[in-house]
C-alpha positions, -999 to +999 in steps of 0.1 A: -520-117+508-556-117+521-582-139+522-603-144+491-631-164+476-625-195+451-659-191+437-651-157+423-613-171+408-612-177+367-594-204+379-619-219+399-641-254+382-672-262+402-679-298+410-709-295+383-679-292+355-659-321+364-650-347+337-649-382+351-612-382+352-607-351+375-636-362+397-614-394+407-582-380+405-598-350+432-612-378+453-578-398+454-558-367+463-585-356+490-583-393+504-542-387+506-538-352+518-574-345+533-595-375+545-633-369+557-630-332+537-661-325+509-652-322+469-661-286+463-646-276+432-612-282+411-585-252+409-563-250+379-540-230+382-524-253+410-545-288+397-558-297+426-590-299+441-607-269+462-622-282+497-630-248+513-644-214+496-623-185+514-586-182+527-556-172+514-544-176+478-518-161+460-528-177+426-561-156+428-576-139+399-605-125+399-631-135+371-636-111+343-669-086+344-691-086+313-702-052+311-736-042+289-742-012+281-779+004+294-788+011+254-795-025+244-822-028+276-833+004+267-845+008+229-863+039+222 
């Protein structure tokens, strides 16, 4: 396992995405498990919120790459 970035997970949901319900059930778990820690995103793959970018994970997945090719930017 080795440390990875939330931010680049498909699983990761910034705090921008958040429906009203998931805002206050990530604020009453934080409150629980992690008092005085800041709402930085929402994982789902284990439902439950993200308070730190980079550790260990082994749910990670990395977001899939949209590739273009160079012929649409370049039209001749």
């Amino acid at each position: 396992m080795k440390y990875v970035d939330c931010r680049k997970c498909k699983f990761f949901k910034p705090v921008e995405e958040l429906s009203e319900q998931e805002l206050h059930d990530a604020w009453v778990w934080i409150a629980k498990n992690r008092p005085g820690e800041e709402l930085l995103g929402y994982c789902t793959k284990f439902d439950r919120p993200v308070t730190y970018f980079t550790g260990k994970c082994y749910g990670f997945e990395r977001k899939e790459v949209k590739v273009k090719k160079l012929d649409i930017f370049f039209k001749a």
